[in-house]
PyMOL Python script that loads the backbone (N, CA, C, O; Angstrom):
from pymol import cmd

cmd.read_pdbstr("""\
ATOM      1  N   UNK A   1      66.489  71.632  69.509  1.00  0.00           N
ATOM      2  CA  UNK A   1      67.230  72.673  68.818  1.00  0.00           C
ATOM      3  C   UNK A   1      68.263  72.016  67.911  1.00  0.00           C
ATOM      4  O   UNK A   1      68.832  71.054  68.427  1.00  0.00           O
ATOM      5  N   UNK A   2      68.638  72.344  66.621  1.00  0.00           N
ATOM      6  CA  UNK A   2      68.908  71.585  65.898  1.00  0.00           C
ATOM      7  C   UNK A   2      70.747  72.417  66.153  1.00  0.00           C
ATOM      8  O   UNK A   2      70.951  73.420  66.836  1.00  0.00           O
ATOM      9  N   UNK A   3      71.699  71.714  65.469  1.00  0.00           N
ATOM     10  CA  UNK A   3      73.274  71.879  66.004  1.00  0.00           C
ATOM     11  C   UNK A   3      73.628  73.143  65.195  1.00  0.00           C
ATOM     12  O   UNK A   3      74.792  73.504  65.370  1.00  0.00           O
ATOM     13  N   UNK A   4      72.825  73.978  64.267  1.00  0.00           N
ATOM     14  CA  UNK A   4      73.364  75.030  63.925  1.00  0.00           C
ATOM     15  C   UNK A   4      72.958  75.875  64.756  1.00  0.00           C
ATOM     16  O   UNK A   4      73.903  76.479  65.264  1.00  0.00           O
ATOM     17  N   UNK A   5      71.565  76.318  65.275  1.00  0.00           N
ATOM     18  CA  UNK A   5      70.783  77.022  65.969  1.00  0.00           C
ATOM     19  C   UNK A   5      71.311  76.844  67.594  1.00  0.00           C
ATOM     20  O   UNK A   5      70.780  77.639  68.370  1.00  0.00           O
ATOM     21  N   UNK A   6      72.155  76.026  68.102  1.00  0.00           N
ATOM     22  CA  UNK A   6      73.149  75.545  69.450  1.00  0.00           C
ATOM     23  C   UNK A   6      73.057  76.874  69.406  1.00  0.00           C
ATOM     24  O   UNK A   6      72.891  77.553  68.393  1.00  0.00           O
ATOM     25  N   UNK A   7      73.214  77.408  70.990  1.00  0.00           N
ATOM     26  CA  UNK A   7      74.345  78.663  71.184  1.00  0.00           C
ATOM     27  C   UNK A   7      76.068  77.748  71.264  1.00  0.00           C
ATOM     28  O   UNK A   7      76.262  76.568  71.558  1.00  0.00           O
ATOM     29  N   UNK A   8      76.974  78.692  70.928  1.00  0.00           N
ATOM     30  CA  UNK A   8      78.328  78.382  70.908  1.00  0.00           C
ATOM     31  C   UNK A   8      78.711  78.808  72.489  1.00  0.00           C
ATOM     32  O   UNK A   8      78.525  79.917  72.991  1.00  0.00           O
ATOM     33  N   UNK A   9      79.355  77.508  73.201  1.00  0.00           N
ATOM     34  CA  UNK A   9      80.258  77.689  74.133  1.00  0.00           C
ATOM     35  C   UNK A   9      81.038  78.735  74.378  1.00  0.00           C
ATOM     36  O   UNK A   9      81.358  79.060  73.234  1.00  0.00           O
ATOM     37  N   UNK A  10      81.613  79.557  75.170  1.00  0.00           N
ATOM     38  CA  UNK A  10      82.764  80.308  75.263  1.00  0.00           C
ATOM     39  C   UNK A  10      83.940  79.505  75.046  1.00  0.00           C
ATOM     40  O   UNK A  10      83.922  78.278  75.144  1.00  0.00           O
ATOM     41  N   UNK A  11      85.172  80.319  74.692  1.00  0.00           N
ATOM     42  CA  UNK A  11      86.156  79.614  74.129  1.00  0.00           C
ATOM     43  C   UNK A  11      86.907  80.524  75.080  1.00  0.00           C
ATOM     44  O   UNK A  11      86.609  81.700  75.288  1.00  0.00           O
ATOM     45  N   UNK A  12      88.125  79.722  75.753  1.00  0.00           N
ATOM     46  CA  UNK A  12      89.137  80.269  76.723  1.00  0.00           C
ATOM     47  C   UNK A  12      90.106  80.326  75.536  1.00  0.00           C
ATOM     48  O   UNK A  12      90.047  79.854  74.401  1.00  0.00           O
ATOM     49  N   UNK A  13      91.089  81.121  76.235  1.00  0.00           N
ATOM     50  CA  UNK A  13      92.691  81.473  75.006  1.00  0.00           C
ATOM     51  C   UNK A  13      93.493  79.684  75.016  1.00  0.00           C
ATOM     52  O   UNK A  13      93.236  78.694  75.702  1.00  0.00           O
ATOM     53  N   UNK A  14      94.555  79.939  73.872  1.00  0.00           N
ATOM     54  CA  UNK A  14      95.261  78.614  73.920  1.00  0.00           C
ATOM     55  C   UNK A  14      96.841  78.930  73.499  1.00  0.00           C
ATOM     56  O   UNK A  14      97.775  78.322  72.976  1.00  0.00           O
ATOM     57  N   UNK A  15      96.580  80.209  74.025  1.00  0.00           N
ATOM     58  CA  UNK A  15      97.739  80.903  73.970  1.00  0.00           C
ATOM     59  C   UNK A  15      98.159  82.515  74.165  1.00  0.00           C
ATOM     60  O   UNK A  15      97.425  83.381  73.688  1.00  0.00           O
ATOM     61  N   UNK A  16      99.059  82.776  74.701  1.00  0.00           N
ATOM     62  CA  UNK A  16      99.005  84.242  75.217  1.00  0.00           C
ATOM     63  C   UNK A  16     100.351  84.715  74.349  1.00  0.00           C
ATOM     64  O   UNK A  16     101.067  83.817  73.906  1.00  0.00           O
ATOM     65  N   UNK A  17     100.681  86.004  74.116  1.00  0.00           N
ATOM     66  CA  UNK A  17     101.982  86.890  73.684  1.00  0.00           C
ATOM     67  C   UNK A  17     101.534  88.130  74.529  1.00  0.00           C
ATOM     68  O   UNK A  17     100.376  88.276  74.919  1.00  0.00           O
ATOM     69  N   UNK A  18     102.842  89.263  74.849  1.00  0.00           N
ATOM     70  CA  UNK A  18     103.259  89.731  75.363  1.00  0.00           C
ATOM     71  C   UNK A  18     103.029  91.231  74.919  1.00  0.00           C
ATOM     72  O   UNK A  18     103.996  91.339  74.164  1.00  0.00           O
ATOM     73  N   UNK A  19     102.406  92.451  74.878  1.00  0.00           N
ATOM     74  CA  UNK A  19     102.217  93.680  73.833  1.00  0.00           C
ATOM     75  C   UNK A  19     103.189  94.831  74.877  1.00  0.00           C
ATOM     76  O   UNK A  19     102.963  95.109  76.054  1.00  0.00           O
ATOM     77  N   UNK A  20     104.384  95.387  73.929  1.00  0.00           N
ATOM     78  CA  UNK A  20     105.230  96.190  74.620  1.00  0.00           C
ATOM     79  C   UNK A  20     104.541  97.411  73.766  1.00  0.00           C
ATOM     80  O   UNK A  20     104.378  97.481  72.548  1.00  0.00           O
ATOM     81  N   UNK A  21     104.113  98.553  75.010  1.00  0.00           N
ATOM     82  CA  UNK A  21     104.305 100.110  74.529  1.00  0.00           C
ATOM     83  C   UNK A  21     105.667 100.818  74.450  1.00  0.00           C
ATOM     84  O   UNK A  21     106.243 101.129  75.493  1.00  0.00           O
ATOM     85  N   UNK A  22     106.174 101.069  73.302  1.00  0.00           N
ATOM     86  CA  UNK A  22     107.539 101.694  73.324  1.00  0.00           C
ATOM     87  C   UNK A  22     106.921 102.907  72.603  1.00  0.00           C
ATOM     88  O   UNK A  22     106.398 102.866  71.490  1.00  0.00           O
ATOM     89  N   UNK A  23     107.096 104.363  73.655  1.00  0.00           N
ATOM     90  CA  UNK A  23     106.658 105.665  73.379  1.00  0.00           C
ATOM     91  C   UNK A  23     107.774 106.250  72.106  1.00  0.00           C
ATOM     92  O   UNK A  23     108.977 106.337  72.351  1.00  0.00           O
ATOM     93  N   UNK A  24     107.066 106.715  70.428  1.00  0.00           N
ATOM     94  CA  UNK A  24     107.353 107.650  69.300  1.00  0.00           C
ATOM     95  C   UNK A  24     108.796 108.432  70.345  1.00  0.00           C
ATOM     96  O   UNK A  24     108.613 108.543  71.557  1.00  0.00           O
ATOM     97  N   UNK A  25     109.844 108.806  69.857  1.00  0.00           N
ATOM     98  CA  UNK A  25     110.228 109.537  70.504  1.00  0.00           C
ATOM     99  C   UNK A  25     110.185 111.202  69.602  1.00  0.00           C
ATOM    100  O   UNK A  25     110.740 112.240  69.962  1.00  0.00           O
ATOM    101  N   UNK A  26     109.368 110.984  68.417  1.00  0.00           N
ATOM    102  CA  UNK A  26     109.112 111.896  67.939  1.00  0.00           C
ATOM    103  C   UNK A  26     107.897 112.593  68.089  1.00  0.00           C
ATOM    104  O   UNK A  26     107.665 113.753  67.751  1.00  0.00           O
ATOM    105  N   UNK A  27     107.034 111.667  68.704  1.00  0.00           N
ATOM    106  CA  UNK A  27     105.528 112.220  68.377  1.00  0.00           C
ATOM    107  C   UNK A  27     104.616 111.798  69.735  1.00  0.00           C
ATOM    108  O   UNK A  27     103.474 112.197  69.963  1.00  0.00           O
ATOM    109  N   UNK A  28     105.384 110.923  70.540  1.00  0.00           N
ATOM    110  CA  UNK A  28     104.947 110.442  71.431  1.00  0.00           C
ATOM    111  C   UNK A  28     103.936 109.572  71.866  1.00  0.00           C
ATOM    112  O   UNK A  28     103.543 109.177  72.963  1.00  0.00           O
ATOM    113  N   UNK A  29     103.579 109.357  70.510  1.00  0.00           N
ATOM    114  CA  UNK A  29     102.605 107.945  70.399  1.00  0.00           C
ATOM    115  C   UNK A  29     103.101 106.474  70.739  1.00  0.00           C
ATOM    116  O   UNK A  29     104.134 105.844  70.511  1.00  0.00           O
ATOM    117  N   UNK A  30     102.097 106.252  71.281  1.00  0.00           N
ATOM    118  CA  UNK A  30     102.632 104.507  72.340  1.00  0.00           C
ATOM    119  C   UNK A  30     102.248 103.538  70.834  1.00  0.00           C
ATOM    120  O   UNK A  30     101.124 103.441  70.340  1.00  0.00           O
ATOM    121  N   UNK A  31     103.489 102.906  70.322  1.00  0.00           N
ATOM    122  CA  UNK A  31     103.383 101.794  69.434  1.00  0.00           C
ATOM    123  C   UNK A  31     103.878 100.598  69.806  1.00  0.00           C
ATOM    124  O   UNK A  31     105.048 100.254  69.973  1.00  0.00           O
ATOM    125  N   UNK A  32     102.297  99.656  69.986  1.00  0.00           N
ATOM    126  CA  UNK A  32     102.546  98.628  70.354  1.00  0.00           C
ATOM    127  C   UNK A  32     103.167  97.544  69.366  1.00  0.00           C
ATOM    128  O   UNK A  32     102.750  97.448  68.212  1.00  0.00           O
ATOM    129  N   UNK A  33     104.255  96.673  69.903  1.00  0.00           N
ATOM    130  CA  UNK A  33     104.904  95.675  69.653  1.00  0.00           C
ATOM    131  C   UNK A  33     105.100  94.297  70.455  1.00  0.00           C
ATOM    132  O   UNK A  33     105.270  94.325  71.673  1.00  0.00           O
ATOM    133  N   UNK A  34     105.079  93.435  69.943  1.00  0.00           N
ATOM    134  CA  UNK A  34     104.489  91.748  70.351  1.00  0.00           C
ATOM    135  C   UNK A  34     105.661  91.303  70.544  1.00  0.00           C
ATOM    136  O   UNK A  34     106.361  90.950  69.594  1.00  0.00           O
ATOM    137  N   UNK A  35     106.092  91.240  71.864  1.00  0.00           N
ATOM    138  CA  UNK A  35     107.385  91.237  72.603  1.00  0.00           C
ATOM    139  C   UNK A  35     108.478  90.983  71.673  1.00  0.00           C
ATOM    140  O   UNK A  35     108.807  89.881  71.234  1.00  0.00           O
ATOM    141  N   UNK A  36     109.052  92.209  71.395  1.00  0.00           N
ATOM    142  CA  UNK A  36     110.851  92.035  70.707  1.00  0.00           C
ATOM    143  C   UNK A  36     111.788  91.523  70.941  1.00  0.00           C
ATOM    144  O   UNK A  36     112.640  92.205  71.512  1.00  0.00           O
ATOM    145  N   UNK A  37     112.024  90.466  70.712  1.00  0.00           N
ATOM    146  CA  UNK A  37     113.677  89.973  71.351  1.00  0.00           C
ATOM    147  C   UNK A  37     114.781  90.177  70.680  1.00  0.00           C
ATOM    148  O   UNK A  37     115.866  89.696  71.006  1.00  0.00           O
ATOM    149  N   UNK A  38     114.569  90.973  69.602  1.00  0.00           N
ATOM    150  CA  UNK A  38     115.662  91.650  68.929  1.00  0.00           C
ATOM    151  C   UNK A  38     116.015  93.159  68.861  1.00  0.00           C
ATOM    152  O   UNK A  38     115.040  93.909  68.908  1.00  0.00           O
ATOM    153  N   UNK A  39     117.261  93.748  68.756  1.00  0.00           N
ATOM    154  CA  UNK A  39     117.019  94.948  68.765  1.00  0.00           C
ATOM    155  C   UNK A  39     116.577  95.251  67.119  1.00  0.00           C
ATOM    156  O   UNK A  39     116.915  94.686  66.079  1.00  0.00           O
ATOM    157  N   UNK A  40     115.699  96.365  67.381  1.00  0.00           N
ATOM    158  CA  UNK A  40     114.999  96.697  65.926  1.00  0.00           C
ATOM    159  C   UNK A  40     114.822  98.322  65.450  1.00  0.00           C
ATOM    160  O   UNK A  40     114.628  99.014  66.449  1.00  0.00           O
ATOM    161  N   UNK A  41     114.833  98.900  64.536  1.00  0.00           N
ATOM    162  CA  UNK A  41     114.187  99.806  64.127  1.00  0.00           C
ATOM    163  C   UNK A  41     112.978 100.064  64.012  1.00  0.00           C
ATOM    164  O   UNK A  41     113.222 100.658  62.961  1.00  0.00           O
ATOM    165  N   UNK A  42     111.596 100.206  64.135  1.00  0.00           N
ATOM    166  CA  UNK A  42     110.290 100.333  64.344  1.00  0.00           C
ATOM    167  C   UNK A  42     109.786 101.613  63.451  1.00  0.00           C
ATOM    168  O   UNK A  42     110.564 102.412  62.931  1.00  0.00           O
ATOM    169  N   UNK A  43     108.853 101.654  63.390  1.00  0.00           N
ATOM    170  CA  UNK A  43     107.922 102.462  61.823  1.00  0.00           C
ATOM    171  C   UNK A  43     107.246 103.088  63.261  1.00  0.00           C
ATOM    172  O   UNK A  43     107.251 102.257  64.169  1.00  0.00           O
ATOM    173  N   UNK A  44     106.576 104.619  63.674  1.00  0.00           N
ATOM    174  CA  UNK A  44     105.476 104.641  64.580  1.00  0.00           C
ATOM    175  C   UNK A  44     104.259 104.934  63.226  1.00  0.00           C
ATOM    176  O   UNK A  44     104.209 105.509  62.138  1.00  0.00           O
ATOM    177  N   UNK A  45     103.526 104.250  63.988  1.00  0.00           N
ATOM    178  CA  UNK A  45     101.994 104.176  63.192  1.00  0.00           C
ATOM    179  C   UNK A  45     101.593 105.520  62.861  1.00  0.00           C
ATOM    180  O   UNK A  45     101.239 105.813  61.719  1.00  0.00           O
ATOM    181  N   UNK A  46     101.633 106.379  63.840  1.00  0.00           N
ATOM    182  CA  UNK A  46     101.414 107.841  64.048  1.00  0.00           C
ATOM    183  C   UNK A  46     101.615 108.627  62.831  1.00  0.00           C
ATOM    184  O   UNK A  46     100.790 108.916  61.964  1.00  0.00           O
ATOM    185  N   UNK A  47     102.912 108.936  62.922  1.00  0.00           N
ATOM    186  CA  UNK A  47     103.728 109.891  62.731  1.00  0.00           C
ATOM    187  C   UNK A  47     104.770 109.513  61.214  1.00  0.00           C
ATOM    188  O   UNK A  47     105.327 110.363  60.519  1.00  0.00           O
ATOM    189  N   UNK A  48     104.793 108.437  61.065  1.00  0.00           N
ATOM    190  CA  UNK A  48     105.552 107.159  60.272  1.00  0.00           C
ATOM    191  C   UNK A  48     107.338 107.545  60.590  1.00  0.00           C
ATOM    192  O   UNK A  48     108.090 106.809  59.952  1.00  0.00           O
ATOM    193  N   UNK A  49     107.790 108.220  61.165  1.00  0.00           N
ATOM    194  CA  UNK A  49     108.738 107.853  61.532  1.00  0.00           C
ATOM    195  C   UNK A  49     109.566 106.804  62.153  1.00  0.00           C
ATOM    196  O   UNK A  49     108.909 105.870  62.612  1.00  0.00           O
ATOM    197  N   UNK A  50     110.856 106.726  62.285  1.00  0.00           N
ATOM    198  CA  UNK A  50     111.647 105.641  62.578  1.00  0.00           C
ATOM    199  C   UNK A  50     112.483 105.452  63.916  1.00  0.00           C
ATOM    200  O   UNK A  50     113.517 106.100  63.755  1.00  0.00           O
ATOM    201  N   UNK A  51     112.489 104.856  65.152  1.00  0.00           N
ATOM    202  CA  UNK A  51     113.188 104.646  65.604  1.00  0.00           C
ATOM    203  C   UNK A  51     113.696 103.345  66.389  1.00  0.00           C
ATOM    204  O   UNK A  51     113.035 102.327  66.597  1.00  0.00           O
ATOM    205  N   UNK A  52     114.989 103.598  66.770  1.00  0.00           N
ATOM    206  CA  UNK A  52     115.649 101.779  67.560  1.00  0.00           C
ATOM    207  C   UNK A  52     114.525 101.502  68.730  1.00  0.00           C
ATOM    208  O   UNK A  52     113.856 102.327  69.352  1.00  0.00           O
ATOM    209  N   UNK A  53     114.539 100.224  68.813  1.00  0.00           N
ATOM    210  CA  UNK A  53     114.372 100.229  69.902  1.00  0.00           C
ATOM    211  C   UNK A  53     114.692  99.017  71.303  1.00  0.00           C
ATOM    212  O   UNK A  53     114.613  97.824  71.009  1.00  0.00           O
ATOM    213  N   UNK A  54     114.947  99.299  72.375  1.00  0.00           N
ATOM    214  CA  UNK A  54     115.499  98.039  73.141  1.00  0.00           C
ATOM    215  C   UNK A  54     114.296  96.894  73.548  1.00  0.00           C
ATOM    216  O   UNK A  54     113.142  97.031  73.955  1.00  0.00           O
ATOM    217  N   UNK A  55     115.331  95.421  73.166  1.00  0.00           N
ATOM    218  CA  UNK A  55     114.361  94.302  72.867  1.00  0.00           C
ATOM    219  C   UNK A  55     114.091  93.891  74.270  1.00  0.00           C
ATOM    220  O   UNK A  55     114.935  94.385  75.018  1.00  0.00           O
ATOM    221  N   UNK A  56     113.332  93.259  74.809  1.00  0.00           N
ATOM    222  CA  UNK A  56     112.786  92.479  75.745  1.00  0.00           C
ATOM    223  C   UNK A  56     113.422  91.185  75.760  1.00  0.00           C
ATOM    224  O   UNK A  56     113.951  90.571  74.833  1.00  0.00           O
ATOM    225  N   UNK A  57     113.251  90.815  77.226  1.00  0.00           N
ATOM    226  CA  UNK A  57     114.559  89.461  77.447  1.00  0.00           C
ATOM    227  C   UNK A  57     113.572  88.482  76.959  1.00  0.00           C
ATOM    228  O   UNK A  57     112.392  88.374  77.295  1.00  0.00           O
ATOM    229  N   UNK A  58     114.159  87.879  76.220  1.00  0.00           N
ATOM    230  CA  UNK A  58     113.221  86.400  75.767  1.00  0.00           C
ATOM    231  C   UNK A  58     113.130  85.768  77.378  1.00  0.00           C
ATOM    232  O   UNK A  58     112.002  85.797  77.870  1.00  0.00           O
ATOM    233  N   UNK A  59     113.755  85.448  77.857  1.00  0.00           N
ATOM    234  CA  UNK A  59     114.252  84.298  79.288  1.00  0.00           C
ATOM    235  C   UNK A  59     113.017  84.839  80.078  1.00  0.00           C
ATOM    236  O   UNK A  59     112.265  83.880  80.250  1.00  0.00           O
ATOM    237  N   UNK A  60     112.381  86.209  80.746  1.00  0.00           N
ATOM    238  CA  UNK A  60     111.447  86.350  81.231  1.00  0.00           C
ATOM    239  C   UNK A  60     110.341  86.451  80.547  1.00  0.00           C
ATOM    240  O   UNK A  60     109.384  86.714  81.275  1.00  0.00           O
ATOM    241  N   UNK A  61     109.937  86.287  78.785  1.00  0.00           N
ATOM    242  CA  UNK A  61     109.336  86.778  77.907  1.00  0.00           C
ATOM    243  C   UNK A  61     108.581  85.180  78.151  1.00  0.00           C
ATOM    244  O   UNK A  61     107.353  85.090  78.166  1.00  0.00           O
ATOM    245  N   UNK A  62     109.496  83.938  78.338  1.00  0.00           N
ATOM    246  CA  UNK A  62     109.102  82.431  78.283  1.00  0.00           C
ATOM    247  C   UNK A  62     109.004  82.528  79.704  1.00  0.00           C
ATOM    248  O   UNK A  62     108.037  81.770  79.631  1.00  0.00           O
ATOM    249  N   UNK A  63     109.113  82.783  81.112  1.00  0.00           N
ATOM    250  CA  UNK A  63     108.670  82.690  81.962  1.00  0.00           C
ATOM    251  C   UNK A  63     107.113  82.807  82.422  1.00  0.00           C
ATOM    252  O   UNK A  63     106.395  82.029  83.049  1.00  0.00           O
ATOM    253  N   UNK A  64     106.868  84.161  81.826  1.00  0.00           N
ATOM    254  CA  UNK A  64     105.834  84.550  81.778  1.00  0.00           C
ATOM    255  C   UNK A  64     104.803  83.300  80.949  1.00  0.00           C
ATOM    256  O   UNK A  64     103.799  83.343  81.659  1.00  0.00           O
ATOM    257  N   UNK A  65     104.657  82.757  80.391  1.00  0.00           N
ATOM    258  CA  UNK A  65     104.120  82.118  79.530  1.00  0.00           C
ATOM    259  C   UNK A  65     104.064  80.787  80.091  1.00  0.00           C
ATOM    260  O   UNK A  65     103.001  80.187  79.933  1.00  0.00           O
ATOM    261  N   UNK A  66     105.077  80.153  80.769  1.00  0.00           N
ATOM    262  CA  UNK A  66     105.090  79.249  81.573  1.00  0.00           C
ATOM    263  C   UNK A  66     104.380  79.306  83.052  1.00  0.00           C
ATOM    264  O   UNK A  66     103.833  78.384  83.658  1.00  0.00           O
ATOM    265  N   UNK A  67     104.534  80.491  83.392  1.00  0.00           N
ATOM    266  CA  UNK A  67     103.879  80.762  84.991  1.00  0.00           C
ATOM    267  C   UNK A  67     102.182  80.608  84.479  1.00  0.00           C
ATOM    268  O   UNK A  67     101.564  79.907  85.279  1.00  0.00           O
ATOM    269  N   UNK A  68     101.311  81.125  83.306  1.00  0.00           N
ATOM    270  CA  UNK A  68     100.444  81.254  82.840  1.00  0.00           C
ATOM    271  C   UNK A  68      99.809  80.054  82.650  1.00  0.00           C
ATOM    272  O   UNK A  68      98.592  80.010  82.831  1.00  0.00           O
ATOM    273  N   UNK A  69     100.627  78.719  82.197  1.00  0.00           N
ATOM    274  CA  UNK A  69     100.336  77.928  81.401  1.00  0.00           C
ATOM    275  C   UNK A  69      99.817  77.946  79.725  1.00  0.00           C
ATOM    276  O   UNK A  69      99.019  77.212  79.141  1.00  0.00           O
ATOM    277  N   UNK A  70     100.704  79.214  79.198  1.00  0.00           N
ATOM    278  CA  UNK A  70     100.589  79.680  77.818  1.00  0.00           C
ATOM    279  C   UNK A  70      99.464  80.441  77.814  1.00  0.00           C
ATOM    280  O   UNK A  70      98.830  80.514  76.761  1.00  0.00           O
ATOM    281  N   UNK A  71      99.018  81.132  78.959  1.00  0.00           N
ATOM    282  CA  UNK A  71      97.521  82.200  78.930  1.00  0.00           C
ATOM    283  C   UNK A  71      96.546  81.972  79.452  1.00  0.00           C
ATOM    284  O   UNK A  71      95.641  82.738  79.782  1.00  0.00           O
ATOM    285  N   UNK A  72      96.686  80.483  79.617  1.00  0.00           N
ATOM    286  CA  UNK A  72      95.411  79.440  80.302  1.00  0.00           C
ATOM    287  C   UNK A  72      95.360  79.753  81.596  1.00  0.00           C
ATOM    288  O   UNK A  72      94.233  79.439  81.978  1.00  0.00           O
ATOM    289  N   UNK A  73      95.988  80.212  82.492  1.00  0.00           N
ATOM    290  CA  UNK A  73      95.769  80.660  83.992  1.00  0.00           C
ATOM    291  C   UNK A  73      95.266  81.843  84.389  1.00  0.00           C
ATOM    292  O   UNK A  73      94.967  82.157  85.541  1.00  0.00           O
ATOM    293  N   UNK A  74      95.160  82.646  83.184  1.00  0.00           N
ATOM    294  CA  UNK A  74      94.592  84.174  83.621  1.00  0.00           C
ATOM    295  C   UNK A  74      93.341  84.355  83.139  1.00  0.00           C
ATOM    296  O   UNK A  74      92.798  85.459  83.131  1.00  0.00           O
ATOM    297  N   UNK A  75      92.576  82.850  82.528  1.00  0.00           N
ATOM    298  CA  UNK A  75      91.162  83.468  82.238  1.00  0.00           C
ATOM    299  C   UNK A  75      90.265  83.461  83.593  1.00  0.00           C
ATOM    300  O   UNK A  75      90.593  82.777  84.562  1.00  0.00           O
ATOM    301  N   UNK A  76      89.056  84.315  83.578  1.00  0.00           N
ATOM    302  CA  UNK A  76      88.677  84.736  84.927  1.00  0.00           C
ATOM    303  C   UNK A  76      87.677  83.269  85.258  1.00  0.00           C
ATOM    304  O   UNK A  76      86.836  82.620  84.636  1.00  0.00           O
ATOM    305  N   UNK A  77      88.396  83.207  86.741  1.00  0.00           N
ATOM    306  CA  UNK A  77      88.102  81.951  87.349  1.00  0.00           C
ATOM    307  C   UNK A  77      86.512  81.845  87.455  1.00  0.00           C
ATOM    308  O   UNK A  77      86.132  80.707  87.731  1.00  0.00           O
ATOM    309  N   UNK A  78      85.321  82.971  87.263  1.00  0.00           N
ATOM    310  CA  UNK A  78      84.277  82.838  86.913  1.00  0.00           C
ATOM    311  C   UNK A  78      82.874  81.545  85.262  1.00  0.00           C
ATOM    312  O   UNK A  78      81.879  80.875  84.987  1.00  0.00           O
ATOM    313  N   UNK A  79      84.398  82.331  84.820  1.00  0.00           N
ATOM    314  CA  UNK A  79      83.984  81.351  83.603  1.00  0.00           C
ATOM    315  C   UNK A  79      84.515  80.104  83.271  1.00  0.00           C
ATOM    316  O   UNK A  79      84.360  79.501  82.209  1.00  0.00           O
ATOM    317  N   UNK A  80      85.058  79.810  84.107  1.00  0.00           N
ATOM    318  CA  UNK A  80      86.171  78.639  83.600  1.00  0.00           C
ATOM    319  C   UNK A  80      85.475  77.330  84.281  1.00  0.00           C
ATOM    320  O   UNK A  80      85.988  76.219  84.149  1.00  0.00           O
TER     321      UNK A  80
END
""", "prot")
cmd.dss("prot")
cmd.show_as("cartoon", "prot")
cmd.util.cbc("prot")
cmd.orient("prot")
């Protein structure tokens, strides 16, 4: 079998981030955001309105990521 025609390996992650649902408080649509560590104003996708919203602690935001080994610990121990 020649190296284009190969099947391709599975590829594990080489890195993980964090997806916060913070519920529209206008419309009630869940708009996801890739962990905030700032406080922010936010657009909802929905509805296009605007509101604040409270940021996520960086300090457990890098824990998480460390306990993981950056994502590498949660792929399923089947395939790995």
């Amino acid at each position: 079998m020649s190296e284009r025609n190969r099947p391709i390996d599975p590829v594990g992650p080489n890195g993980v981030e964090l997806v916060f649902f913070y519920p529209c408080p206008h419309c009630g649509h869940s708009v996801p955001l890739v962990a905030p560590v700032q406080p922010a104003t936010v657009r909802c996708d929905a509805c296009s309105r605007r509101f604040p919203i409270i940021p996520v602690d960086e300090r457990a935001q890098r824990y998480f990521k460390v306990v993981t080994n950056n994502g590498r610990a949660c792929i399923d121990p089947d395939f790995a």
